[in-house]
C-alpha positions as CSV (number, residue, x, y, z in Angstrom):
1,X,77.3,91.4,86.7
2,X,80.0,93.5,85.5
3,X,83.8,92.3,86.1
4,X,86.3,94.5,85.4
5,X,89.2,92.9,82.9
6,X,91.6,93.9,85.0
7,X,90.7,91.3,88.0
8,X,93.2,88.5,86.3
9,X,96.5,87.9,86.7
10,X,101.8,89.0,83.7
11,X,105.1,89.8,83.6
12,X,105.6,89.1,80.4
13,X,105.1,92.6,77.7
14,X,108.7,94.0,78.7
15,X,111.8,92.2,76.7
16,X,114.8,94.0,78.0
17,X,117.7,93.7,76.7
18,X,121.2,93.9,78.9
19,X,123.6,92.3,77.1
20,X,123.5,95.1,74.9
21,X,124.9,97.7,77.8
22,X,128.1,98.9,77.9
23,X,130.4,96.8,80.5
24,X,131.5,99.8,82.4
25,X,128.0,100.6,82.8
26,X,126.9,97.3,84.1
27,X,130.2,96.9,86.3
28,X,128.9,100.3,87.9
29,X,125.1,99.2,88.3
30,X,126.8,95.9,89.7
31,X,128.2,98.3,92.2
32,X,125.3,100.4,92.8
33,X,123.0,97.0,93.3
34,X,125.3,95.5,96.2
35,X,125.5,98.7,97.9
36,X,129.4,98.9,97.2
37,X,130.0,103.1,96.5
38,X,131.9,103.9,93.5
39,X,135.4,104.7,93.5
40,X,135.7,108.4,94.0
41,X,138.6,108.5,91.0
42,X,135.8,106.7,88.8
43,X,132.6,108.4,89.6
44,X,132.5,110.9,86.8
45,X,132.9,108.9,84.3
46,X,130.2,106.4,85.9
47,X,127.7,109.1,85.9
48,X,128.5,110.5,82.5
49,X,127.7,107.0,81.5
50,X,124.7,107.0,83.3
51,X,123.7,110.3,82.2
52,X,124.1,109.1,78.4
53,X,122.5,105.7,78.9
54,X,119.2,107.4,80.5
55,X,118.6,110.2,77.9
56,X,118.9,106.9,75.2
57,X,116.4,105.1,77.6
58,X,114.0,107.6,77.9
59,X,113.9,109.0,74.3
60,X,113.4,104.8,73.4
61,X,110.8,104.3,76.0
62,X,109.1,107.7,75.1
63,X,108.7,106.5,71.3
64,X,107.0,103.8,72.5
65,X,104.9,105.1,75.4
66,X,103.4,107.5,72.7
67,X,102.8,104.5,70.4
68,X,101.2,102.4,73.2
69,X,98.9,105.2,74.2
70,X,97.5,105.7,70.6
71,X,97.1,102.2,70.4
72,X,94.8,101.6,73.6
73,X,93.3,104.7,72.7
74,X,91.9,103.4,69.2
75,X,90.9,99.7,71.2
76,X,88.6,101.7,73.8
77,X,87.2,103.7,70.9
78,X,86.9,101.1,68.4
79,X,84.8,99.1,71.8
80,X,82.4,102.3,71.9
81,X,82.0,102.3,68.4
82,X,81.1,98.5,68.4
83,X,78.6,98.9,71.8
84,X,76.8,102.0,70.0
85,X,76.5,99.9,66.9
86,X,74.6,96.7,68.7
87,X,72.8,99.3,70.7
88,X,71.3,100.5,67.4
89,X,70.7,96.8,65.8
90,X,73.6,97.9,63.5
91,X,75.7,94.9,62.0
92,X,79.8,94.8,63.0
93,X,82.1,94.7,60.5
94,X,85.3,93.1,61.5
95,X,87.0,96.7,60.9
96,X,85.4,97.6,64.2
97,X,88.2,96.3,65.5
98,X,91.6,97.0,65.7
99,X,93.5,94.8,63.7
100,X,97.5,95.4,64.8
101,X,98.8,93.7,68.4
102,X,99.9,95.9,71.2
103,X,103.4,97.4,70.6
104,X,105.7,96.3,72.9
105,X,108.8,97.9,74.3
106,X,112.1,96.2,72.5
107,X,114.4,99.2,73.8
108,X,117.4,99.2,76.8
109,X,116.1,98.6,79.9
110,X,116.2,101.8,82.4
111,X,119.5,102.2,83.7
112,X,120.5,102.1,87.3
113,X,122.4,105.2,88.8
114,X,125.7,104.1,90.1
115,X,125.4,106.5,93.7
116,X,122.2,105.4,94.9
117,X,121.8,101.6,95.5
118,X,118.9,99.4,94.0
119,X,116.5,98.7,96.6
120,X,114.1,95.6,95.4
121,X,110.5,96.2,95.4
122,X,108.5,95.0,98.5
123,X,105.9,92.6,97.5
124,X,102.7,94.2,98.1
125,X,100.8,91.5,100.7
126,X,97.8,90.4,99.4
127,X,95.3,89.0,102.1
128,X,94.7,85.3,102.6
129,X,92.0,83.2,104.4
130,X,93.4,83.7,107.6
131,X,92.5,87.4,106.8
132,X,89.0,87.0,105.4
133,X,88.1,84.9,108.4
134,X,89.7,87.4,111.0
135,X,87.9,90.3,109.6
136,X,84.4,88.3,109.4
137,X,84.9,87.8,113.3
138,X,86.2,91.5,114.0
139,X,83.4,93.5,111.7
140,X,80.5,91.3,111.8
141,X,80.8,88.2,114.7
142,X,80.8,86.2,112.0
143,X,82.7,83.0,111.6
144,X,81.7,81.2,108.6
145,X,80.2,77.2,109.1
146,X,82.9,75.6,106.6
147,X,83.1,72.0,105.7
148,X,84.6,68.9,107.6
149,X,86.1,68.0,104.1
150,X,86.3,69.5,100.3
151,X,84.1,66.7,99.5
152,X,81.2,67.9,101.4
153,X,81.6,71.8,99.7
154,X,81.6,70.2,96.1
155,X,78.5,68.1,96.9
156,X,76.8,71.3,98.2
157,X,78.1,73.1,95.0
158,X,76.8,70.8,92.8
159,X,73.6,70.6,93.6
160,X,73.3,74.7,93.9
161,X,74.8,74.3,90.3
162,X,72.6,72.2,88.6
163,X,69.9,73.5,90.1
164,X,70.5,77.2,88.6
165,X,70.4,75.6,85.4
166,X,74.0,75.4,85.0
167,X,75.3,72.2,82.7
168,X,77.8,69.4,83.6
169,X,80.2,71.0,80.9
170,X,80.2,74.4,82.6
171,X,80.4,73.5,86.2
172,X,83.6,71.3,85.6
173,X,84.9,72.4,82.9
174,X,85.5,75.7,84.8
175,X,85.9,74.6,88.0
176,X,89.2,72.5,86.0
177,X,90.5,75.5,84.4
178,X,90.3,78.0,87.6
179,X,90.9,75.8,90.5
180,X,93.5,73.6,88.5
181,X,91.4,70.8,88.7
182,X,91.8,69.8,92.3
183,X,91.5,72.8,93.8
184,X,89.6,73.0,97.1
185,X,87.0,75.4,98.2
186,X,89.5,77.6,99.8
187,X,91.7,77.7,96.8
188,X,93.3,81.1,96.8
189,X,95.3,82.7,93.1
190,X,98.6,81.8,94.2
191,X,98.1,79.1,96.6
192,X,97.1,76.5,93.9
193,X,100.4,73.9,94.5
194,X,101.6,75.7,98.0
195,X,98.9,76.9,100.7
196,X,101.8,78.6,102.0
197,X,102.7,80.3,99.0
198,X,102.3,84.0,98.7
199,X,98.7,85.0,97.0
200,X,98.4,87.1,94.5
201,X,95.2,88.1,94.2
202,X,91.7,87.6,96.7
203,X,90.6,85.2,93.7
204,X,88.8,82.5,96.1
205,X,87.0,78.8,95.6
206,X,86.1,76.9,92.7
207,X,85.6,79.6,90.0
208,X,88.1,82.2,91.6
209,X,86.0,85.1,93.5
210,X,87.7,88.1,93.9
211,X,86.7,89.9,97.2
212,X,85.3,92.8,94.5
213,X,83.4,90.1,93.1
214,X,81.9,89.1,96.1
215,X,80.9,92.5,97.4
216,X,79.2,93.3,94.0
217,X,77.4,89.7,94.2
218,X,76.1,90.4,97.9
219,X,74.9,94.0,96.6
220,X,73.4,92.7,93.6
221,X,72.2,89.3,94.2
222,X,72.0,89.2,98.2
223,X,68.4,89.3,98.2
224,X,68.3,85.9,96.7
225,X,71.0,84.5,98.7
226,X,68.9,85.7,101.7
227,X,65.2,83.8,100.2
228,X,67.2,80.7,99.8
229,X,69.0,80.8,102.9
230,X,64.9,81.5,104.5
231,X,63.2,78.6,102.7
232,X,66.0,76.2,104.3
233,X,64.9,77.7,107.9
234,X,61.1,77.5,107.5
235,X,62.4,73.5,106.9
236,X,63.8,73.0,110.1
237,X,62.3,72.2,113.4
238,X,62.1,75.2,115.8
239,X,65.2,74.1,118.1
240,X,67.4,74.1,114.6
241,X,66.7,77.1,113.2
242,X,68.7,79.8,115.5
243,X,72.0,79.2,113.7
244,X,70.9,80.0,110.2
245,X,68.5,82.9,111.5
246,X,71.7,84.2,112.9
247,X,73.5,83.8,109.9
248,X,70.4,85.8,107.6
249,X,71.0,88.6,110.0
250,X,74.8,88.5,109.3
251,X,74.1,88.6,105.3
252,X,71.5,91.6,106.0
253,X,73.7,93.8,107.4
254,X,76.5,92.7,104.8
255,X,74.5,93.5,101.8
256,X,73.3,97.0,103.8
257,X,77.1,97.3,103.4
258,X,78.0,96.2,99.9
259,X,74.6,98.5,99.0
260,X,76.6,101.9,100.7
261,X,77.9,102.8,97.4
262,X,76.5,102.8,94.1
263,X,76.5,100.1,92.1
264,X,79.7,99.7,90.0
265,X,82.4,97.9,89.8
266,X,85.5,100.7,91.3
267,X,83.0,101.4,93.8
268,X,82.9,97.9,95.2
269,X,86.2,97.8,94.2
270,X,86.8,100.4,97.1
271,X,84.8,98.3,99.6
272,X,86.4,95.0,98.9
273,X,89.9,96.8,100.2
274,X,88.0,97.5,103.7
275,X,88.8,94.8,106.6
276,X,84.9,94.8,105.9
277,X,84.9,93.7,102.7
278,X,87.3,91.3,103.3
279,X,84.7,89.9,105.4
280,X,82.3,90.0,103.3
281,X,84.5,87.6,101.4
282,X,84.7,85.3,103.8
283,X,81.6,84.1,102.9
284,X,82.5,82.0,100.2
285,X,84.1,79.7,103.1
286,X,80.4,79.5,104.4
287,X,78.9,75.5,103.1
288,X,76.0,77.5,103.1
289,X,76.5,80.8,101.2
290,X,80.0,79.9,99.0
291,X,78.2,77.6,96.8
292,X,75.5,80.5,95.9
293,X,78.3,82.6,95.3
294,X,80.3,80.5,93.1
295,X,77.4,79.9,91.0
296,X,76.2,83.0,90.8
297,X,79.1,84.5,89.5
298,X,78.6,82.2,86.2
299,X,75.3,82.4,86.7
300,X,75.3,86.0,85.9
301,X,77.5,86.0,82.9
302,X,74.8,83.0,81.4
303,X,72.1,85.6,82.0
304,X,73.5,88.2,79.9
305,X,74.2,86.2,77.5
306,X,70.3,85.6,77.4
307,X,69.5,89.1,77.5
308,X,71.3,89.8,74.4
309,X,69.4,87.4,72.6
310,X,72.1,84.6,72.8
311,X,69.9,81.3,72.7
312,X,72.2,77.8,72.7
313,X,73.9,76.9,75.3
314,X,76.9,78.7,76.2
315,X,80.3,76.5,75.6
316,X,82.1,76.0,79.1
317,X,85.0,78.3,77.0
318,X,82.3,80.5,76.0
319,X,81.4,81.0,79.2
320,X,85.3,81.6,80.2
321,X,85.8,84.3,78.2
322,X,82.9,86.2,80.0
323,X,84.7,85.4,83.4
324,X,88.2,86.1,82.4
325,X,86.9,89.0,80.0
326,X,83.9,90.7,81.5
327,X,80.7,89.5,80.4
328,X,80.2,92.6,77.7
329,X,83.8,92.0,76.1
330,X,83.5,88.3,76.5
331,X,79.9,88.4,74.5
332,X,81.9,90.4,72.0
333,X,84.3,87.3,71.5
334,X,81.2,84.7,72.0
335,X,79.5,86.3,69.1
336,X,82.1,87.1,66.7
337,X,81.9,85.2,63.6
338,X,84.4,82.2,63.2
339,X,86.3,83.6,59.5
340,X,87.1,86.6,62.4
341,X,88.2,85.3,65.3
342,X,92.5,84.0,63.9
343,X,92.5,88.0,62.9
344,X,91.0,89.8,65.6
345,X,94.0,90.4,68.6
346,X,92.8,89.5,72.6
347,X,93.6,93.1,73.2
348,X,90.6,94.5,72.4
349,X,88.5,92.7,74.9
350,X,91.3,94.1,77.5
351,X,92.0,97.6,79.8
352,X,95.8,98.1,79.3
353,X,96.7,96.8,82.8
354,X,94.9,93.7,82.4
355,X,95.9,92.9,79.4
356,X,99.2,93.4,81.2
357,X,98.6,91.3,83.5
358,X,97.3,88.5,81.4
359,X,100.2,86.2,80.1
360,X,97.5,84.0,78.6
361,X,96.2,86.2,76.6
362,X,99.5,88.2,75.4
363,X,100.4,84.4,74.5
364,X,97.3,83.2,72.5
365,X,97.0,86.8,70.9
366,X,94.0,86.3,68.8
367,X,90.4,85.0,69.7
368,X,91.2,81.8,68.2
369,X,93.9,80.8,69.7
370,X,93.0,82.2,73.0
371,X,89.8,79.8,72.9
372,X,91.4,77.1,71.8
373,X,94.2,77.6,74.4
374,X,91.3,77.5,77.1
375,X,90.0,74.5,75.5
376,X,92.9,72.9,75.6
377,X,94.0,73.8,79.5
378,X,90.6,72.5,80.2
379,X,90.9,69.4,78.6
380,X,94.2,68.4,80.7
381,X,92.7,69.7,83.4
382,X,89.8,68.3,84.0
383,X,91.3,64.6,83.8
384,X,92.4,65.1,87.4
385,X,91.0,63.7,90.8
386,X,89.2,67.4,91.9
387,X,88.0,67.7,88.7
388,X,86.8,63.8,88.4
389,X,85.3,63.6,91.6
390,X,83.2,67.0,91.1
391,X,81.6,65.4,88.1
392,X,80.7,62.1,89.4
393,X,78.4,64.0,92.3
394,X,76.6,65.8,88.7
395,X,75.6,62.1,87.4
């Protein structure tokens, strides 16, 4: 399956720098912020300041626009070079890739004109459960059958898990370092310590589906979903059988959906914004269907890893980088040899804006450290109850 690097969450590339302004200029900004007006007497020389203060910022934040831009330029070309070369059988040197981290703006920050008042951002909503199961009822009449307890879900998880061929390592190990360790099946990015917390992404469950992630499963893989969900009714006695039949015609018509576009990822992308697609997403509240989802999402990433001639085992951080990365950028890290990996920056296994958005990463900068950072988040993390009691039900 391929995940777009951009699906993760970072605030962290911009270091600005105010105590370096000029305190008229701040006193005036001040002003402008709270919505007080500049003093008639002392508005030309508030906007001559302004006006001087802009041009530094701009001519500052140009120099490094034009150096960022040359710079993510040579990563995506340096990635094409690197994808042509394995597609020949060629051997990668490690100056396939680009050696240098991602410049980052150390100039003043953009200055604030003193006549028209700073007006905050509105954060952009992102939807929650409550959502996902509203639009399931509204586009589809369906409500999803969701577990009398977490406990339940992680037994049904587990046993989908192993099943797949999935080892004790990766299903916890994971499940520790997306969910925190004691997430719950409904876990949403954002809502890890506060269900009432604002999300921040649709990342959902145990290995953090995004709703594009689930569309793109349901197009891709929904044919499976739908055998397994078939061979469970051809189990049942006749008089049980009407709910889950009910529930196959559901997933039909959702992966006639999920199929209406072709298949890639900023195409899904477009469905997973649609109130159906949030129901679509819904699903992974469903003790029936979530587990298939969570597991296929790793599931996936294990496969390609097998079609590219990758025989072990794949380490639970191995495995990581392919979720958090994308499964072609994180087989690029997977394979890399070790004497690389302390030299080789995170950024080229990134877009721009996810790389952006990725505090971890910008953090741990090279491959090394970003593996061993995982390592280590998944050590602490898995020590917890969640993360204990999902690995008992794997004995």
């Amino acid at each position: 399956m391929r995940t777009d690097p951009t699906h993760r969450c970072g605030l962290y590339l911009i270091a600005v720098c105010l105590v370096f302004a000029p305190p008229l200029f701040v006193a005036r900004s001040t002003a402008a912020q709270t919505g007080q007006p500049v003093a008639p007497e002392n508005l030309a020389a508030a906007m001559a300041q302004y006006r001087g203060a802009l041009a530094t910022y701009e001519k500052a934040h140009a120099g490094y626009a034009a150096a960022a831009s040359d710079y993510w330029h040579a990563v995506a070309v340096k990635r094409q070079l690197r994808n042509a070369k394995r597609a020949h059988g060629e051997a990668l040197s490690i100056d396939d890739y680009v050696l240098a981290q991602p410049p980052i703006y150390t100039g003043p920050p953009k200055p604030q004109n003193p006549v028209q008042p700073q007006v905050p951002p509105r954060p952009v909503y992102v939807p929650v459960v409550a959502d996902f199961l509203s639009a399931a009822e509204r586009e589809f009449s369906f409500a999803p059958r969701m577990p009398q307890s977490d406990d339940q879900f992680k037994r049904a998880y587990a046993r989908v898990a192993l099943a797949a061929g999935l080892t004790k390592d990766q299903i916890v190990r994971i499940y520790s370092f997306e969910a925190t360790g004691n997430g719950s099946y409904d876990v949403e990015a954002g809502r890890e310590y506060n269900k009432r917390a604002r999300a921040i992404t649709t990342a959902l469950g145990y290995n953090q589906l995004l709703a594009t992630n689930t569309v793109e499963l349901v197009a891709e893989d929904g044919n499976r979903f739908l055998a397994d969900l078939q061979d469970r009714v051809d189990q049942l006695p006749a008089d049980h059988k009407w709910a889950l039949q009910n529930k196959i015609e559901v997933l039909r018509k959702m992966i006639a959906f999920a199929r209406s576009v072709p298949d890639a990822w900023a195409q899904h992308e477009m469905l997973a914004n649609t109130q159906k697609g949030l129901g679509v997403h819904a699903l992974n509240l469903d003790l029936d269907i979530g587990p298939l989802l969570q597991t296929q999402k790793l599931l996936d990433s294990v496969a390609f890893a097998r079609r590219k001639g990758f025989a072990r085992t794949l380490s639970a951080a191995e495995l990581e980088m392919m979720n958090l990365t994308g499964d072609g950028n994180g087989f690029d890290m997977v394979t890399m040899p070790s004497l690389w990996r302390d030299k080789v920056p995170t950024a080229n296994f990134f877009q721009p804006s996810g790389y952006a958005d990725n505090p971890v990463a910008q953090r741990n900068n090279a491959v090394a450290s970003l593996i061993a950072a995982t390592n280590a988040r998944m050590d602490e993390e898995s020590r917890k109850p969640g993360a204990q009691q999902l690995a008992a039900l794997l004995q």
